[in-house]
C-alpha positions as CSV (number, residue, x, y, z in Angstrom):
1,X,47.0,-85.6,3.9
2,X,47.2,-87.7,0.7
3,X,45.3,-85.7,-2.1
4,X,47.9,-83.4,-3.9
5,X,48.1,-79.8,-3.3
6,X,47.9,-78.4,-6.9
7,X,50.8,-76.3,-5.8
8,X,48.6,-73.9,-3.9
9,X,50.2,-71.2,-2.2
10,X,48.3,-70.9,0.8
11,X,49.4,-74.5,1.3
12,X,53.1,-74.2,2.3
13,X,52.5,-71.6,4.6
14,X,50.1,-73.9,6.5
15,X,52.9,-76.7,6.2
16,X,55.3,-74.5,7.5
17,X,53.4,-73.5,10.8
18,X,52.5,-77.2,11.1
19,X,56.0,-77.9,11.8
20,X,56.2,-74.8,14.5
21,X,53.8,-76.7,16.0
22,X,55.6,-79.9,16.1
23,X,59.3,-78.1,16.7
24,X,57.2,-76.3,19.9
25,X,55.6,-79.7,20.8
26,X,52.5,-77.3,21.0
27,X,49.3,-78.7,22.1
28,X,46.7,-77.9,19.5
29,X,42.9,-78.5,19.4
30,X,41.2,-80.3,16.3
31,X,37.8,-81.8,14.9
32,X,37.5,-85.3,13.8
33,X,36.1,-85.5,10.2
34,X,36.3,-89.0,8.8
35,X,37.6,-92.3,9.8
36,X,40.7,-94.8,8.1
37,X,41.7,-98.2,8.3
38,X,43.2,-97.9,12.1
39,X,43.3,-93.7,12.4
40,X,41.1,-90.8,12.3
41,X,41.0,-88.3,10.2
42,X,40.9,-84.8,11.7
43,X,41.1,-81.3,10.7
44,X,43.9,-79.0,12.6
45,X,45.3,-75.5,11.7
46,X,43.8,-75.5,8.2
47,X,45.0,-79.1,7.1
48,X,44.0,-82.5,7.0
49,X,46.1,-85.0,9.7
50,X,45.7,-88.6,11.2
51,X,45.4,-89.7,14.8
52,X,45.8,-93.7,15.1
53,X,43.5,-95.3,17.3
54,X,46.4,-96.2,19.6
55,X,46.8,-92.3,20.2
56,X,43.8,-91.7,21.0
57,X,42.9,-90.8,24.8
58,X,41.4,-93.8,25.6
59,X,41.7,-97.3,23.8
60,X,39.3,-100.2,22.9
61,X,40.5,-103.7,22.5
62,X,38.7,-103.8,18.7
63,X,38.5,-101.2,15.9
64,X,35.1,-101.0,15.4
65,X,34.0,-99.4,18.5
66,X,35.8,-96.5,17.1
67,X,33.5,-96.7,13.6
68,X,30.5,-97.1,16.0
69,X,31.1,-93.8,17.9
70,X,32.2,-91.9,14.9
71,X,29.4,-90.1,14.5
72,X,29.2,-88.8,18.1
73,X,33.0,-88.1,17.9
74,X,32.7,-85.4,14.5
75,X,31.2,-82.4,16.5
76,X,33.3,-82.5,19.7
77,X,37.2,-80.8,20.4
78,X,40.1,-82.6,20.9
79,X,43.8,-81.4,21.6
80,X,47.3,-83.1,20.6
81,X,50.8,-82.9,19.5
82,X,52.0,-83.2,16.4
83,X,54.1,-86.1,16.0
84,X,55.5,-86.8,12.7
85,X,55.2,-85.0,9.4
86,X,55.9,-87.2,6.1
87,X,57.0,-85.4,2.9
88,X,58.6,-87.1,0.3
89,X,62.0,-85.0,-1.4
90,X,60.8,-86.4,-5.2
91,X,57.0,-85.4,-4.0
92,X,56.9,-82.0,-1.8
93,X,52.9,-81.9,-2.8
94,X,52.0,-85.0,-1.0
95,X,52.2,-85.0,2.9
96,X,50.9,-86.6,5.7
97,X,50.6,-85.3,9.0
98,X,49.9,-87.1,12.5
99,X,48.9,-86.0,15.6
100,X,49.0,-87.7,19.2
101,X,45.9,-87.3,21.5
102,X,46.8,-89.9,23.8
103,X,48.0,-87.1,26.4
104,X,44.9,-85.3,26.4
105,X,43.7,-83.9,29.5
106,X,40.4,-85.4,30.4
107,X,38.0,-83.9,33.1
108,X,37.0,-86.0,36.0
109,X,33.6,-87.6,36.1
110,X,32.4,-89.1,39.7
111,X,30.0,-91.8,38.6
112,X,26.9,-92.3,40.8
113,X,25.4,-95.4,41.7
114,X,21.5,-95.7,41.1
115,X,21.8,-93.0,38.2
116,X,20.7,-93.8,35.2
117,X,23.5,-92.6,32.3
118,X,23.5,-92.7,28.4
119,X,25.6,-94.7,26.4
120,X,26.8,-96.2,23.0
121,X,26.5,-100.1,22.1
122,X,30.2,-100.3,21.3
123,X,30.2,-104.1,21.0
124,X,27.8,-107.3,21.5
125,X,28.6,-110.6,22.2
126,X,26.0,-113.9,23.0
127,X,25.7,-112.8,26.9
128,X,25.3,-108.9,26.5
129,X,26.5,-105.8,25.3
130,X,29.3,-103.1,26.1
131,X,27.8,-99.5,26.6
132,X,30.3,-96.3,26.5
133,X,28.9,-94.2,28.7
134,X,31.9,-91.6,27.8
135,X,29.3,-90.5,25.5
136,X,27.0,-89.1,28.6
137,X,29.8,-86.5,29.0
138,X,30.4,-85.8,25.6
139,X,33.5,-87.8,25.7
140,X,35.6,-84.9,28.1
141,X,35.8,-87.5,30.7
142,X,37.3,-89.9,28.3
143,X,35.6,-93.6,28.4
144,X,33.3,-95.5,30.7
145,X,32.7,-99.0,29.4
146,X,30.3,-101.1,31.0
147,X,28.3,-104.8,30.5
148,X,25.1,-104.8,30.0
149,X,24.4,-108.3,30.4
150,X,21.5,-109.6,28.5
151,X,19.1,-110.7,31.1
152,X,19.1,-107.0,32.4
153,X,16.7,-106.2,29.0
154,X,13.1,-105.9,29.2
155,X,12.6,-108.9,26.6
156,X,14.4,-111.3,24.3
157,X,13.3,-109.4,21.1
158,X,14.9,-106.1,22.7
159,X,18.5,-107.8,23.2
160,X,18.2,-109.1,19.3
161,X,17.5,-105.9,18.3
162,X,20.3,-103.6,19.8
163,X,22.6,-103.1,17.7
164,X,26.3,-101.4,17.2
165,X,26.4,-97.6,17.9
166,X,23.1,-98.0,19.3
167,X,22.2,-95.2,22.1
168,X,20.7,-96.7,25.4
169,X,19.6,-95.2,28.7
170,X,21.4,-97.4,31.1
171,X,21.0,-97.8,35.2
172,X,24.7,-97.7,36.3
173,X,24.6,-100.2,39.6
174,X,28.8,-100.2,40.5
175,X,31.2,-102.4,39.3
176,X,32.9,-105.6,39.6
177,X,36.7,-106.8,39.9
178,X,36.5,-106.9,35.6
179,X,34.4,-103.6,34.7
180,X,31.2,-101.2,35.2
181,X,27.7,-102.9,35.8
182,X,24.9,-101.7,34.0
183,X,21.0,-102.6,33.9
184,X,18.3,-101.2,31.5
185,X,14.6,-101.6,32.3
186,X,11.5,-99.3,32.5
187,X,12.1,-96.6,30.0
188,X,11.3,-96.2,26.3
189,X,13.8,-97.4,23.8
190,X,13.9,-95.0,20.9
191,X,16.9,-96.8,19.0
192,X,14.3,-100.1,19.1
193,X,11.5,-97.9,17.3
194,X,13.5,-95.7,15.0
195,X,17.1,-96.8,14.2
196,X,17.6,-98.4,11.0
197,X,13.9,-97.0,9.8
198,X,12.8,-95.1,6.9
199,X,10.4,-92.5,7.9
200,X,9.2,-88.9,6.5
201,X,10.6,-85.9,7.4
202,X,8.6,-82.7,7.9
203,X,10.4,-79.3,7.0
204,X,9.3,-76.4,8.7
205,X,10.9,-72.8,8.3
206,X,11.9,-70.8,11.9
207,X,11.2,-67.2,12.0
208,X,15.1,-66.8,10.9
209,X,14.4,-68.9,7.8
210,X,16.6,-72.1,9.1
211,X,14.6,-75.6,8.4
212,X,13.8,-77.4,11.5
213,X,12.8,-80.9,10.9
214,X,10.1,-83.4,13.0
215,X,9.4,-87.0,12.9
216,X,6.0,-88.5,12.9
217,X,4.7,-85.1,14.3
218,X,6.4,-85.3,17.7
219,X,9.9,-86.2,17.5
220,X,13.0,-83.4,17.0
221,X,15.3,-84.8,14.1
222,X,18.9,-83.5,13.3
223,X,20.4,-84.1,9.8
224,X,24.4,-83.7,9.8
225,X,25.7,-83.1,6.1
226,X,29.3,-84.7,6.6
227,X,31.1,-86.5,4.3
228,X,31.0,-90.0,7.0
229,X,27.3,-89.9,5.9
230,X,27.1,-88.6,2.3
231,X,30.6,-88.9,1.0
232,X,31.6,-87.0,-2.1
233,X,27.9,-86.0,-2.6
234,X,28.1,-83.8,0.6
235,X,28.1,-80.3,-1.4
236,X,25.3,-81.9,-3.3
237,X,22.9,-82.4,-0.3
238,X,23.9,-79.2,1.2
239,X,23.2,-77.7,-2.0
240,X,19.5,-79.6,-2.7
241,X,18.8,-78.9,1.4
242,X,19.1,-75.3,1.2
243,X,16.0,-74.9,-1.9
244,X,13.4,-77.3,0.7
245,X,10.5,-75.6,1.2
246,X,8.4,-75.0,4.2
247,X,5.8,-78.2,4.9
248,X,7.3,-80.3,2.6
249,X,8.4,-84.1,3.8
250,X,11.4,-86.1,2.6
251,X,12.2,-89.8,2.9
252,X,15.1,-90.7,6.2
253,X,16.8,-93.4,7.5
254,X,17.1,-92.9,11.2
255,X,21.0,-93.7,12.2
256,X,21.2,-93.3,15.8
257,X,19.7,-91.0,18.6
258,X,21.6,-88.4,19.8
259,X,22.2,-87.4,23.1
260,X,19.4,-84.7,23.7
261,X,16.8,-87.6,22.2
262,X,16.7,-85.9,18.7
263,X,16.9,-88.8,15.9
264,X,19.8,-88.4,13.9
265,X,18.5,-88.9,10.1
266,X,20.4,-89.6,6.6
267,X,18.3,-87.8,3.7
268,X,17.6,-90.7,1.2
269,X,16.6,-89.0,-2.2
270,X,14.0,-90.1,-4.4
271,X,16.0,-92.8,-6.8
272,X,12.4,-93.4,-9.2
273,X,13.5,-90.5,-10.6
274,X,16.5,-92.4,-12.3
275,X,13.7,-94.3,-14.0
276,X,12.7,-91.2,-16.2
277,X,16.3,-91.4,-18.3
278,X,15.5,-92.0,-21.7
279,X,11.9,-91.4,-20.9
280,X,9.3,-89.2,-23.4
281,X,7.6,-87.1,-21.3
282,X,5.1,-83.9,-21.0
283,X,6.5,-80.5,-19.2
284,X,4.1,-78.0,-18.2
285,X,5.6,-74.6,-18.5
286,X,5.1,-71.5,-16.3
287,X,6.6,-68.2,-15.5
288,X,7.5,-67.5,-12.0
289,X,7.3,-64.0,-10.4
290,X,11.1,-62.9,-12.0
291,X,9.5,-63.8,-15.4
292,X,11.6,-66.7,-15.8
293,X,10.5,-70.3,-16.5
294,X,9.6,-72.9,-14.0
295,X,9.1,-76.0,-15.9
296,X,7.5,-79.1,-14.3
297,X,7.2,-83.0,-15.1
298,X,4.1,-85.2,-13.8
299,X,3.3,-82.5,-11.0
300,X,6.4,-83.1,-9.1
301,X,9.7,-82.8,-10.7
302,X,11.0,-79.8,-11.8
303,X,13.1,-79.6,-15.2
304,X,15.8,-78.4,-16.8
305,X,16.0,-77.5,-20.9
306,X,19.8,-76.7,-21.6
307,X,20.2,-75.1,-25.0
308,X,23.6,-75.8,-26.2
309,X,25.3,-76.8,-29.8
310,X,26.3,-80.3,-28.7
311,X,22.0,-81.2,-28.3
312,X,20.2,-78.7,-30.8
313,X,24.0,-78.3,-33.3
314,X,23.0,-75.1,-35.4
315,X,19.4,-74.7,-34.1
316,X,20.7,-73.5,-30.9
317,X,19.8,-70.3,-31.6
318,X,16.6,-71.6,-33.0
319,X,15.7,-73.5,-29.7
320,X,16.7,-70.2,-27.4
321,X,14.5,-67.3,-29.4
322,X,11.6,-70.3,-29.0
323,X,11.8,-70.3,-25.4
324,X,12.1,-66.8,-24.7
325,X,8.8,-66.4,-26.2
326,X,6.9,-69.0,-24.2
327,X,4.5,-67.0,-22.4
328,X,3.7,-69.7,-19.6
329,X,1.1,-72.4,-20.3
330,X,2.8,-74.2,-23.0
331,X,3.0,-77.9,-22.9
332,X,6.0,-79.4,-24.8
333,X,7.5,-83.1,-25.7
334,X,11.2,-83.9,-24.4
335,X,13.3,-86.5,-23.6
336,X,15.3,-87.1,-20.5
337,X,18.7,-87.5,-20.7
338,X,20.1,-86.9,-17.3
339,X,18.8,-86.4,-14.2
340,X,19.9,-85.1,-10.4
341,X,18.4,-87.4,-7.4
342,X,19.4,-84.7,-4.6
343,X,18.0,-81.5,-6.6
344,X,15.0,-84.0,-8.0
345,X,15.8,-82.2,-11.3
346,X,15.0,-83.7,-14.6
347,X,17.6,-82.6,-17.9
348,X,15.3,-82.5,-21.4
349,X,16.1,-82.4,-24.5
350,X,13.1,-80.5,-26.5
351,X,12.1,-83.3,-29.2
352,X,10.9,-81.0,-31.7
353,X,14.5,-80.2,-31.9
354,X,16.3,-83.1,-31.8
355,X,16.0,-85.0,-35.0
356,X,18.7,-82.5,-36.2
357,X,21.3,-84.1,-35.1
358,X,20.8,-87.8,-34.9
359,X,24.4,-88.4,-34.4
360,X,24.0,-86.8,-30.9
361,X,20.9,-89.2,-30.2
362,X,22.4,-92.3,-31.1
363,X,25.1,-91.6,-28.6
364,X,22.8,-91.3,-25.4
């Protein structure tokens, strides 16, 4: 781990049983959370560690087959040793941690001829494309990689359109001197319909008040909020995900399939709404059953007025009593000044009130 503890005092604790671990050469389970230039990052006893590639329970000959399975990789348990701890003397708040998986006990998997197995596009070439079929067994078997040669696909378009990380349904048929065998014909490709697609997102609420989500009416879709996907607007999303309401639809890109045949979909917020900054525009102001204001902008986005003394200076208090006596109704001028793409929320200035400090304006 490379971010700075901020002298935390639950951290050295955690440090301190860390190396137990490593003293003990105790095998630990973890959860893989991100990726780095040639390790993963994982999450064990509390802290952040790193696993390179090359300690991983299988290998690949390149790196990205690792980035292309990601995905697949962050929900499963692995075990491993600690290996080395790195703490600097003239640094004690920076450490990094690593952790070898490379002696991982894998279960057996007898692989049947004639069966028909799914897999992950790990790599293409001009004459076909390597499929993991590890992924069939939710990688506790370790890695099966096979060729799927391209004259095994139904047509040319379909071999141009696989791509890396893809999943396929292939028709294991044995194995040569060099590797596994695989064909893929007869079944329909969901990766060639959906992956790499935009489509809309239905929200419905279960009976326990979770959102499920479907696809064009008939299709189960999955939306992971890790930071792989969303990066440091994770929070954010989780945050703007947990206000969707029942029957409402949101804009996706389909990333991959995943194992079960759900589609596995990245929420892509509505950027037009960066186009109201600096905009003039009308808010139509209600009162919601708690008696507090719901204020919304062209039908769709809701708002936000903040009364503070850097916008309004001494007519704060002017701009507060005013809008505790809107009764619901009202429709008012303001400016945008900032807005919020995952919680679609618009921040107004009210323009009655903001010629009264021009200073403040001619900042913006």
């Amino acid at each position: 781990m490379s971010k700075p503890t901020d002298k935390k005092e639950w951290i050295e604790p955690l440090i301190e049983n860390i190396a137990i671990i490593k003293e003990r050469e105790l095998v630990v389970p973890f959860k893989i959370v991100g990726i780095k230039n040639d390790c993963f990052l994982i999450k064990i006893s509390g802290l952040y560690a790193y696993v390179p590639f090359d300690r991983m329970p299988w290998k690949y000959p390149h790196a990205i087959s690792w980035e292309v399975i990601l995905l697949s990789l962050e929900e499963e348990v692995f075990f491993g040793k600690v290996f080395h701890i790195d703490r600097k003397p003239d640094k004690p708040e920076y450490f990094k941690i690593y952790v070898d998986a490379s002696t991982t006990r894998l279960k057996e998997a007898n692989l049947c001829q004639n069966k028909d197995y799914e897999g992950i596009v790990i790599l293409k070439t001009a004459y076909g494309v390597f499929v993991d079929i590890g992924y069939h067994f939710y990688w506790k078997c370790g890695s099966f990689v096979g060729l799927l040669h391209r004259s095994k696909f139904p047509d040319p378009e379909s071999f141009v359109s696989c791509e890396l990380g893809q999943t396929v349904v292939v028709h294991y048929v044995g194995k040569n001197e060099k590797r596994l065998m695989f064909e893929k014909e007869g079944y329909v490709d969901l990766n060639a319909q959906y992956v790499g697609k935009t489509v809309q997102v239905k929200i419905s609420r279960n009976i326990d008040g979770y959102p499920d989500f479907i696809a064009e009416d008939e299709y189960s879709v999955t939306m992971p909020v890790t930071k792989t996907i969303y990066g440091e607007q994770r929070n954010a999303v989780k945050k703007a995900m947990r206000k969707w309401q029942d029957g409402t639809t949101k804009k996706c890109k389909i990333l991959n399939i995943s194992k079960n045949g759900a589609l596995i979909a990245q929420w892509m917020p509505n950027n037009d709404i960066v186009d109201y900054i600096g905009k003039t525009v009308q808010v139509k102001v209600s009162k919601n059953q708690n008696g507090k204001l719901d204020l919304l902008v062209d039908d769709k986005f809701t708002a936000k007025i903040p009364a503070t003394k850097p916008i309004y200076g001494n007519k704060v208090y002017q701009v507060k009593g005013a809008m505790k006596s809107w009764k619901g109704g009202e429709i008012v001028d303001c400016k945008v000044f900032d807005v919020d793409v995952f919680s679609e929320l618009l921040k107004l200035r009210w323009i009655d009130f903001v010629n009264v400090q021009d200073d403040y304006d001619n900042s913006m």
